[in-house]
N, C-alpha and C positions, 0 to 999 in steps of 0.2 A: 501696067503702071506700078501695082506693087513691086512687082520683079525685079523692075527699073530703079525703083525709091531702095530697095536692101540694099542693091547692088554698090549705088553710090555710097550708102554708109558704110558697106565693108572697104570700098576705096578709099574712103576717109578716115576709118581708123587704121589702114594700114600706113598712112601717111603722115601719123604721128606717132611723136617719143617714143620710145619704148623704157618702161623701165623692167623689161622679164629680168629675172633673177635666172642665174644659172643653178646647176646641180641642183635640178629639180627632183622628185621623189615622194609616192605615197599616193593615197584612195583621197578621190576627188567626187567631189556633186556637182552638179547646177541647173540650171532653171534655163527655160527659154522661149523666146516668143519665133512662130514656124513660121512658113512660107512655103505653099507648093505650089507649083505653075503645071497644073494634069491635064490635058483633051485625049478624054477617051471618050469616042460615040460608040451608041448604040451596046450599053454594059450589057445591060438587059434585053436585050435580043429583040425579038418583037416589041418590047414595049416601047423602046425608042427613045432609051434614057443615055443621055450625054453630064460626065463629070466633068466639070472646072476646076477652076482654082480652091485653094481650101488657103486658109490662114485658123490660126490654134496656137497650143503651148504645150510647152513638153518637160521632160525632166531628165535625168542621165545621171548615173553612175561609174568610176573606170576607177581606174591605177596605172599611175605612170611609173615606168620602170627606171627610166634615166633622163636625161637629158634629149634622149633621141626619140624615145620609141615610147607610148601611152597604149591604151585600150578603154572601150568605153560600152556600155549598154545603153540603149535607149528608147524612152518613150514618148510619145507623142500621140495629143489630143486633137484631131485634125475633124476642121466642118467644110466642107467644099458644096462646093457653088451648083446647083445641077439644073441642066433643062428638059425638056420632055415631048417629045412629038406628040404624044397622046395627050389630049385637051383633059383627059377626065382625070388625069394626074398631075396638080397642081402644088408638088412641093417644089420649093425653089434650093433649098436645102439638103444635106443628108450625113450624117455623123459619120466617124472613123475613127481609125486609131493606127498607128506604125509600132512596130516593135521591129528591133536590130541592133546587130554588132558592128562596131565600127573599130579600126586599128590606125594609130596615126602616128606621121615622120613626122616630127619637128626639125626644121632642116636647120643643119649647123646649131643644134642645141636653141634656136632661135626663135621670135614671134609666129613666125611663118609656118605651116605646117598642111602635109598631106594626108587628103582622107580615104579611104577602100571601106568598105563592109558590104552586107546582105542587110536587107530589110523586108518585113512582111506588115504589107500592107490592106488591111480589111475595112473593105466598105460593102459593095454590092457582093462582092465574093475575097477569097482570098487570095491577092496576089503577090508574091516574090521580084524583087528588085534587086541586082547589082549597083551598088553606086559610090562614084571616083567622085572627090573632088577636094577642094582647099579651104585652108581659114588660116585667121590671124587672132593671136591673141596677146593681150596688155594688160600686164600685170600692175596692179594700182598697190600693192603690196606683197610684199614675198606668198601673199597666200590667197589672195582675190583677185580675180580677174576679170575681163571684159574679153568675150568671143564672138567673132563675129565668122562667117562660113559659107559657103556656097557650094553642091553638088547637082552632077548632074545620074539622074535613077535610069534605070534601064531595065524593061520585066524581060525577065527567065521565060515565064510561059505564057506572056504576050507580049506583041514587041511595042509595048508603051514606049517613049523615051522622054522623060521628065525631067526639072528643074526646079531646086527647090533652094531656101536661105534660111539660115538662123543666126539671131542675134540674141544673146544670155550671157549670166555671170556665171562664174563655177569657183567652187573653194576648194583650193588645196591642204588637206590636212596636215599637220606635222610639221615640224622647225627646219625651216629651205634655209640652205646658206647661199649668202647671194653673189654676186657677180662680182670681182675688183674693181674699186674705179682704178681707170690710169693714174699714174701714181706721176707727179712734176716734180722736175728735178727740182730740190733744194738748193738756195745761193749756198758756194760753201761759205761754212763763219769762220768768223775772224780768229778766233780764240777756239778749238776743241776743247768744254769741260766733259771730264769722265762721271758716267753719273751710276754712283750707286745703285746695285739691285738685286733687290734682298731676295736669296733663296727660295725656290718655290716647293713647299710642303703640301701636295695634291691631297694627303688624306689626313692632314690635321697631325701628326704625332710627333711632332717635333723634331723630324728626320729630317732634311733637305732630303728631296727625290733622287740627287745625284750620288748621295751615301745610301738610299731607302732600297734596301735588298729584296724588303716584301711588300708589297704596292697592296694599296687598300685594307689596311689594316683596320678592323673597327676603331671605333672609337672607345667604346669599352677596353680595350686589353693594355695591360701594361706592356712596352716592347722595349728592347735590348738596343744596342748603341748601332747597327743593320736596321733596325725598325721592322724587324719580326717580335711576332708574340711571344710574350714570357711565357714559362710553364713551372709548375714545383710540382715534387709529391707530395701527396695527400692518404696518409690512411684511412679505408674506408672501412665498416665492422659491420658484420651482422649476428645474433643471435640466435637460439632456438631452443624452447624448454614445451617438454612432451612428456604428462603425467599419467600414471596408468592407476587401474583400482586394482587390490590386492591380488596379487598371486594372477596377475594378466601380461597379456604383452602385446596384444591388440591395440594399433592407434585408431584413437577414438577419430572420426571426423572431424571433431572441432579444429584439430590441428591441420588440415589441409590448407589451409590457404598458408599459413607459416611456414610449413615445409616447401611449398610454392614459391615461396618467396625465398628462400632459399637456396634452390633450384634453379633462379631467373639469377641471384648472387654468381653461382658457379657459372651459367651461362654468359657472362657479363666480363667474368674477370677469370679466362680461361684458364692461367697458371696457379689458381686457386685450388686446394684440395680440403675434403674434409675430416675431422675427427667425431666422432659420435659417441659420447660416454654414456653406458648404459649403469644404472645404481639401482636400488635395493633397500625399502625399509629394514630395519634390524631383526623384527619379526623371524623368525624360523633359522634354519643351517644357513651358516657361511656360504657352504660349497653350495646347495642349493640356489640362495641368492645372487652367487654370481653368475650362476647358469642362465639363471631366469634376465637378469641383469645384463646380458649379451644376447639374449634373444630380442628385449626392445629395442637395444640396440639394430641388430639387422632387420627389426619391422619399420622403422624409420627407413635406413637403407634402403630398403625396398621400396618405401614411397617414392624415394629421392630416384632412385632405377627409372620407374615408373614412367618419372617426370620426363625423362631423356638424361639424364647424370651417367655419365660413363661410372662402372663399378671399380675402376681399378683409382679411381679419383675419390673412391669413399673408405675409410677405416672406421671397425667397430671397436669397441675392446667393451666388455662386462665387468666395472668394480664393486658390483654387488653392495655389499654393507663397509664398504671401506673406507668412504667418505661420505658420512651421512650430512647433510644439509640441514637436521634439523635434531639435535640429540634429545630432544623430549620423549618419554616412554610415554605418549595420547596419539590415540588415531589420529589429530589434525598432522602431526609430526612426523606417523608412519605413511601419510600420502602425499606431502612434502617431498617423501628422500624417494619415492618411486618415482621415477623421471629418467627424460634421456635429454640431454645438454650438449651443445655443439655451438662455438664460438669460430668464429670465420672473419680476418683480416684481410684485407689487400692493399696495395700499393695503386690508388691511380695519379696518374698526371695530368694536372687542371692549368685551365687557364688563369692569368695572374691579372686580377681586376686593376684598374687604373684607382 
Protein backbone atom coordinates (compact mmCIF):
# COMPACT_ATOMS: atom_id res chain seq x y z
CA UNK A 1 0.00 0.00 0.00
CA UNK A 2 2.84 2.43 0.52
CA UNK A 3 4.37 1.50 -2.77
CA UNK A 4 1.14 1.97 -4.27
CA UNK A 5 0.46 5.56 -2.30
CA UNK A 6 4.52 7.00 -3.86
CA UNK A 7 3.79 5.57 -6.86
CA UNK A 8 0.74 7.77 -7.50
CA UNK A 9 2.35 10.92 -6.22
CA UNK A 10 5.31 10.65 -8.63
CA UNK A 11 2.35 10.16 -11.37
CA UNK A 12 1.00 13.22 -10.17
CA UNK A 13 3.94 15.36 -10.07
CA UNK A 14 4.97 14.24 -13.42
CA UNK A 15 1.69 15.46 -14.74
CA UNK A 16 2.13 18.92 -13.79
CA UNK A 17 3.70 22.30 -15.06
CA UNK A 18 6.97 22.40 -15.25
CA UNK A 19 8.86 25.34 -14.63
CA UNK A 20 12.72 23.47 -14.78
CA UNK A 21 14.97 26.13 -16.00
CA UNK A 22 17.38 25.14 -18.62
CA UNK A 23 21.43 25.37 -18.57
CA UNK A 24 21.47 23.80 -15.37
CA UNK A 25 25.05 23.61 -13.51
CA UNK A 26 26.68 23.25 -9.94
CA UNK A 27 26.80 21.03 -6.29
CA UNK A 28 23.41 20.29 -5.13
CA UNK A 29 21.82 18.91 -1.64
CA UNK A 30 18.67 17.52 -0.58
CA UNK A 31 16.63 15.92 1.86
CA UNK A 32 14.24 12.98 1.47
CA UNK A 33 11.66 10.87 2.73
CA UNK A 34 12.49 6.77 1.55
CA UNK A 35 10.46 3.98 0.61
CA UNK A 36 11.78 0.29 0.30
CA UNK A 37 9.52 -2.53 -0.68
CA UNK A 38 12.41 -5.76 0.62
CA UNK A 39 11.16 -9.83 1.15
CA UNK A 40 13.94 -11.48 2.16
CA UNK A 41 13.25 -14.77 4.36
CA UNK A 42 15.29 -16.45 6.41
CA UNK A 43 18.43 -13.50 6.65
CA UNK A 44 19.56 -15.18 9.48
CA UNK A 45 19.58 -18.69 8.67
CA UNK A 46 18.52 -20.74 11.45
CA UNK A 47 16.84 -18.21 13.33
CA UNK A 48 14.16 -17.72 10.88
CA UNK A 49 14.33 -13.93 10.44
CA UNK A 50 12.35 -12.52 7.46
CA UNK A 51 12.98 -8.38 6.33
CA UNK A 52 9.96 -6.20 5.00
CA UNK A 53 9.30 -3.08 4.01
CA UNK A 54 11.46 -0.21 5.85
CA UNK A 55 10.36 3.53 5.32
CA UNK A 56 13.06 6.30 6.67
CA UNK A 57 14.84 9.50 5.45
CA UNK A 58 17.83 10.32 3.72
CA UNK A 59 20.20 12.95 2.43
CA UNK A 60 22.35 13.29 -0.93
CA UNK A 61 24.88 15.37 -2.20
CA UNK A 62 26.05 15.57 -6.28
CA UNK A 63 26.95 18.14 -9.03
CA UNK A 64 25.41 18.50 -12.05
CA UNK A 65 27.65 18.86 -14.99
CA UNK A 66 25.18 20.17 -17.73
CA UNK A 67 21.93 20.21 -18.72
CA UNK A 68 22.10 16.24 -19.42
CA UNK A 69 24.30 14.47 -17.23
CA UNK A 70 24.36 14.96 -12.88
CA UNK A 71 26.01 12.66 -10.07
CA UNK A 72 24.98 12.15 -6.79
CA UNK A 73 25.98 10.43 -3.25
CA UNK A 74 23.67 9.16 -0.96
CA UNK A 75 22.41 8.36 2.38
CA UNK A 76 19.84 6.72 3.87
CA UNK A 77 18.35 6.07 7.40
CA UNK A 78 16.11 3.00 6.73
CA UNK A 79 13.78 0.84 9.74
CA UNK A 80 12.25 -2.21 8.01
CA UNK A 81 9.54 -4.22 9.20
CA UNK A 82 10.76 -7.76 10.39
CA UNK A 83 9.17 -11.20 11.41
CA UNK A 84 10.58 -14.19 13.10
CA UNK A 85 9.85 -17.77 13.25
CA UNK A 86 11.36 -18.06 16.53
CA UNK A 87 8.79 -17.22 19.24
CA UNK A 88 11.61 -16.18 21.72
CA UNK A 89 12.66 -13.25 19.33
CA UNK A 90 10.09 -10.85 19.49
CA UNK A 91 11.39 -7.62 17.74
CA UNK A 92 9.09 -6.36 15.21
CA UNK A 93 11.70 -3.92 13.93
CA UNK A 94 15.40 -3.48 12.98
CA UNK A 95 17.53 -0.51 11.91
CA UNK A 96 19.83 0.18 8.72
CA UNK A 97 21.39 2.36 6.67
CA UNK A 98 22.18 2.50 2.42
CA UNK A 99 25.00 4.30 1.31
CA UNK A 100 25.56 4.73 -2.76
CA UNK A 101 26.42 6.35 -5.95
CA UNK A 102 24.00 7.18 -8.35
CA UNK A 103 24.55 8.89 -12.18
CA UNK A 104 21.62 10.57 -13.86
CA UNK A 105 20.33 11.39 -17.77
CA UNK A 106 18.07 14.08 -17.67
CA UNK A 107 16.46 13.51 -20.83
CA UNK A 108 16.27 16.33 -23.48
CA UNK A 109 17.86 18.61 -20.78
CA UNK A 110 14.33 18.12 -19.21
CA UNK A 111 12.02 17.16 -15.92
CA UNK A 112 12.43 13.71 -16.60
CA UNK A 113 15.33 11.85 -15.80
CA UNK A 114 17.29 8.24 -15.56
CA UNK A 115 18.78 6.58 -12.75
CA UNK A 116 21.95 3.67 -12.49
CA UNK A 117 24.14 3.43 -9.43
CA UNK A 118 25.52 0.65 -6.86
CA UNK A 119 24.23 0.83 -3.35
CA UNK A 120 25.35 -0.95 0.03
CA UNK A 121 22.93 -1.87 2.02
CA UNK A 122 23.54 -2.94 5.96
CA UNK A 123 21.20 -4.48 8.07
CA UNK A 124 21.66 -8.12 9.29
CA UNK A 125 24.74 -8.16 7.02
CA UNK A 126 26.23 -6.29 4.29
CA UNK A 127 24.61 -6.38 1.04
CA UNK A 128 25.50 -4.74 -2.56
CA UNK A 129 22.62 -3.75 -5.00
CA UNK A 130 22.65 -2.64 -8.57
CA UNK A 131 19.79 -0.27 -9.18
CA UNK A 132 18.07 1.24 -12.56
CA UNK A 133 15.47 3.46 -12.44
CA UNK A 134 13.47 7.05 -13.09
CA UNK A 135 12.34 10.38 -11.54
CA UNK A 136 11.00 13.66 -12.26
CA UNK A 137 11.85 16.76 -10.91
CA UNK A 138 10.06 20.57 -10.58
CA UNK A 139 11.65 23.16 -10.20
CA UNK A 140 9.74 25.84 -7.90
CA UNK A 141 12.63 28.23 -8.71
CA UNK A 142 15.76 28.50 -10.80
CA UNK A 143 17.26 26.71 -7.61
CA UNK A 144 14.70 24.55 -5.55
CA UNK A 145 13.23 21.70 -6.39
CA UNK A 146 10.66 18.95 -5.86
CA UNK A 147 12.00 15.10 -6.78
CA UNK A 148 10.06 12.62 -6.87
CA UNK A 149 11.76 8.82 -8.07
CA UNK A 150 11.21 5.32 -8.17
CA UNK A 151 13.98 2.26 -8.74
CA UNK A 152 14.07 -1.04 -8.93
CA UNK A 153 17.51 -2.76 -6.64
CA UNK A 154 18.77 -5.90 -7.58
CA UNK A 155 21.72 -7.80 -5.13
CA UNK A 156 25.19 -8.78 -6.66
CA UNK A 157 25.68 -11.47 -4.04
CA UNK A 158 22.08 -12.34 -3.39
CA UNK A 159 19.59 -12.42 -5.84
CA UNK A 160 17.10 -9.99 -3.84
CA UNK A 161 15.19 -8.08 -6.31
CA UNK A 162 13.68 -4.85 -4.79
CA UNK A 163 11.71 -1.66 -5.15
CA UNK A 164 12.06 1.24 -3.61
CA UNK A 165 10.63 5.50 -4.00
CA UNK A 166 11.67 8.78 -2.91
CA UNK A 167 10.15 11.88 -2.48
CA UNK A 168 12.63 15.26 -1.43
CA UNK A 169 13.60 18.64 -2.16
CA UNK A 170 17.24 19.42 -3.31
CA UNK A 171 18.90 22.84 -3.84
CA UNK A 172 20.87 23.86 -6.63
CA UNK A 173 23.64 26.14 -5.78
CA UNK A 174 24.93 28.98 -7.88
CA UNK A 175 22.99 31.56 -10.47
CA UNK A 176 21.02 28.99 -13.38
CA UNK A 177 20.08 30.99 -16.24
CA UNK A 178 16.86 29.99 -17.08
CA UNK A 179 14.78 28.78 -20.09
CA UNK A 180 13.44 31.54 -22.96
CA UNK A 181 9.94 31.81 -22.82
CA UNK A 182 8.62 31.84 -26.47
CA UNK A 183 8.81 34.92 -27.60
CA UNK A 184 4.90 36.42 -29.60
CA UNK A 185 5.10 38.11 -32.43
CA UNK A 186 4.59 41.87 -31.91
CA UNK A 187 1.62 43.75 -34.12
CA UNK A 188 3.82 45.68 -36.31
CA UNK A 189 3.32 49.80 -35.26
CA UNK A 190 2.27 52.15 -37.09
CA UNK A 191 4.99 54.60 -36.73
CA UNK A 192 8.79 53.12 -36.28
CA UNK A 193 10.51 55.65 -33.43
CA UNK A 194 14.23 55.05 -33.33
CA UNK A 195 15.27 54.99 -29.76
CA UNK A 196 18.32 56.01 -28.36
CA UNK A 197 20.91 53.97 -26.75
CA UNK A 198 23.47 55.16 -24.92
CA UNK A 199 26.96 53.47 -25.11
CA UNK A 200 27.82 50.65 -22.95
CA UNK A 201 31.04 51.33 -20.55
CA UNK A 202 31.34 47.68 -18.92
CA UNK A 203 34.05 48.83 -16.54
CA UNK A 204 33.09 52.34 -15.66
CA UNK A 205 35.98 54.57 -17.45
CA UNK A 206 34.38 56.42 -19.54
CA UNK A 207 35.50 54.48 -22.84
CA UNK A 208 32.47 53.06 -24.74
CA UNK A 209 33.37 49.17 -24.92
CA UNK A 210 33.38 49.67 -28.77
CA UNK A 211 36.44 52.32 -28.66
CA UNK A 212 37.82 50.24 -24.95
CA UNK A 213 40.95 48.54 -26.27
CA UNK A 214 41.76 47.32 -22.62
CA UNK A 215 38.65 45.67 -20.99
CA UNK A 216 38.60 45.85 -17.19
CA UNK A 217 40.51 48.47 -16.28
CA UNK A 218 40.43 49.27 -12.50
CA UNK A 219 38.78 51.90 -11.27
CA UNK A 220 41.68 53.51 -9.68
CA UNK A 221 43.86 54.19 -12.90
CA UNK A 222 43.87 57.04 -15.04
CA UNK A 223 43.50 55.83 -18.92
CA UNK A 224 44.18 57.21 -22.34
CA UNK A 225 41.46 58.02 -25.16
CA UNK A 226 41.76 53.43 -25.97
CA UNK A 227 40.99 53.05 -22.30
CA UNK A 228 44.36 51.52 -21.18
CA UNK A 229 46.22 52.60 -18.14
CA UNK A 230 48.33 55.76 -18.00
CA UNK A 231 51.80 55.48 -16.89
CA UNK A 232 54.71 58.39 -16.36
CA UNK A 233 58.08 58.19 -14.88
CA UNK A 234 58.99 58.47 -11.79
CA UNK A 235 62.44 58.85 -10.13
CA UNK A 236 63.05 56.87 -7.53
CA UNK A 237 66.52 57.35 -5.00
CA UNK A 238 68.15 55.62 -2.49
CA UNK A 239 71.06 56.50 -0.18
CA UNK A 240 73.74 54.99 1.86
CA UNK A 241 76.24 56.62 4.62
CA UNK A 242 78.88 54.04 6.21
CA UNK A 243 81.02 55.54 9.04
CA UNK A 244 84.27 53.93 10.32
CA UNK A 245 86.58 54.78 13.52
CA UNK A 246 89.82 55.95 12.96
CA UNK A 247 92.47 54.48 10.73
CA UNK A 248 89.58 51.36 9.97
CA UNK A 249 88.00 50.11 7.10
CA UNK A 250 85.95 47.31 8.61
CA UNK A 251 82.07 47.84 8.28
CA UNK A 252 80.68 47.90 11.40
CA UNK A 253 77.36 45.50 11.56
CA UNK A 254 75.10 48.36 12.31
CA UNK A 255 75.13 49.09 8.55
CA UNK A 256 73.90 45.66 7.40
CA UNK A 257 70.50 46.21 6.91
CA UNK A 258 71.27 49.55 4.86
CA UNK A 259 73.43 47.98 2.54
CA UNK A 260 70.61 45.28 2.22
CA UNK A 261 68.55 47.60 1.31
CA UNK A 262 70.53 48.73 -1.14
CA UNK A 263 71.14 45.42 -2.62
CA UNK A 264 67.22 44.64 -2.96
CA UNK A 265 67.51 48.68 -4.80
CA UNK A 266 69.95 47.09 -7.40
CA UNK A 267 67.88 44.04 -7.45
CA UNK A 268 64.56 45.83 -8.34
CA UNK A 269 65.86 48.21 -10.90
CA UNK A 270 68.21 45.94 -12.84
CA UNK A 271 69.83 48.80 -15.24
CA UNK A 272 70.89 50.50 -11.99
CA UNK A 273 74.65 50.66 -11.11
CA UNK A 274 76.64 51.85 -8.26
CA UNK A 275 79.10 54.53 -7.13
CA UNK A 276 80.75 54.05 -3.69
CA UNK A 277 82.89 57.03 -2.46
CA UNK A 278 85.35 56.24 -0.10
CA UNK A 279 86.73 59.70 2.26
CA UNK A 280 89.03 60.33 4.91
CA UNK A 281 89.39 62.51 8.05
CA UNK A 282 92.13 65.09 7.32
CA UNK A 283 94.19 63.54 10.09
CA UNK A 284 97.51 62.09 8.79
CA UNK A 285 99.11 61.89 4.67
CA UNK A 286 96.98 62.70 1.80
CA UNK A 287 98.36 59.69 0.03
CA UNK A 288 97.75 57.57 2.98
CA UNK A 289 94.17 58.66 3.31
CA UNK A 290 93.22 57.91 0.15
CA UNK A 291 94.51 54.50 0.37
CA UNK A 292 92.67 53.81 3.28
CA UNK A 293 89.80 55.75 1.70
CA UNK A 294 89.41 52.99 -1.19
CA UNK A 295 89.78 50.28 0.89
CA UNK A 296 86.21 51.25 2.80
CA UNK A 297 85.26 51.81 -0.19
CA UNK A 298 85.62 47.89 -1.49
CA UNK A 299 84.53 46.69 2.09
CA UNK A 300 81.21 48.04 1.38
CA UNK A 301 81.49 46.37 -2.21
CA UNK A 302 82.15 43.40 -0.81
CA UNK A 303 79.05 43.40 1.33
CA UNK A 304 77.04 44.41 -1.57
CA UNK A 305 78.97 41.02 -3.59
CA UNK A 306 77.90 39.26 -0.69
CA UNK A 307 74.43 40.22 -1.07
CA UNK A 308 74.18 38.66 -4.73
CA UNK A 309 75.28 42.41 -6.61
CA UNK A 310 77.10 41.39 -9.73
CA UNK A 311 80.77 43.18 -9.23
CA UNK A 312 80.99 44.62 -12.57
CA UNK A 313 77.62 46.69 -11.43
CA UNK A 314 79.68 48.24 -8.46
CA UNK A 315 82.58 51.24 -8.74
CA UNK A 316 84.86 52.14 -5.91
CA UNK A 317 87.02 55.26 -6.10
CA UNK A 318 89.04 56.42 -2.56
CA UNK A 319 88.85 60.63 -2.23
CA UNK A 320 90.46 60.38 0.78
CA UNK A 321 90.82 64.11 2.39
CA UNK A 322 89.56 65.79 -0.62
CA UNK A 323 86.07 66.46 0.20
CA UNK A 324 85.76 66.56 3.80
CA UNK A 325 82.25 66.90 4.98
CA UNK A 326 82.97 68.47 7.93
CA UNK A 327 86.15 71.13 8.13
CA UNK A 328 86.22 71.43 11.88
CA UNK A 329 89.85 70.48 13.48
CA UNK A 330 87.49 68.15 16.66
CA UNK A 331 87.20 64.51 16.79
CA UNK A 332 83.24 65.01 16.28
CA UNK A 333 84.42 66.32 12.61
CA UNK A 334 87.33 63.90 12.04
CA UNK A 335 84.39 60.84 12.31
CA UNK A 336 82.03 62.80 10.29
CA UNK A 337 84.50 62.86 7.12
CA UNK A 338 85.38 58.82 7.62
CA UNK A 339 82.48 57.41 5.64
CA UNK A 340 81.73 55.83 2.51
CA UNK A 341 78.55 57.52 0.63
CA UNK A 342 76.62 56.20 -2.47
CA UNK A 343 73.58 57.84 -3.89
CA UNK A 344 71.42 55.50 -6.31
CA UNK A 345 68.58 56.99 -8.98
CA UNK A 346 66.39 55.19 -11.11
CA UNK A 347 63.86 55.76 -13.57
CA UNK A 348 60.43 53.76 -12.71
CA UNK A 349 57.11 53.69 -14.62
CA UNK A 350 54.03 53.94 -12.44
CA UNK A 351 50.57 53.84 -12.66
CA UNK A 352 48.70 57.27 -13.21
CA UNK A 353 45.95 57.47 -10.33
CA UNK A 354 42.54 58.68 -11.38
Amino acid sequence: MKLKSLTIALALAATSASSFAAEKEGFFIGAFGDYYDASWENVRGSAGTNVDDSTGWGAEIGYRFNDYWSARLEYADMDFDISNANPAMNATSMDGDRLGIDGLYHINGGPFYGIFGLKKIDITENLTFANLGAGYQHYFTDNFAFNAETSIYQGLDRGYTDVGAKLGLSYLFGKQSSAAEPVKAAPAPATVVPVAVAPVDSDGDNIPDADDQCANTPMTDAVDGTGCTLYEDREVTKSLLVTFPNNASKVAGKYDSGIDQVASFLKEHTDTTVLLEGHSSAVGKAEYNKWLSKKRADAVAAKLIADGIAEDRITTVGLGEERLKNTDNTPAAHAENRRVEAHLKSIERVKVKR
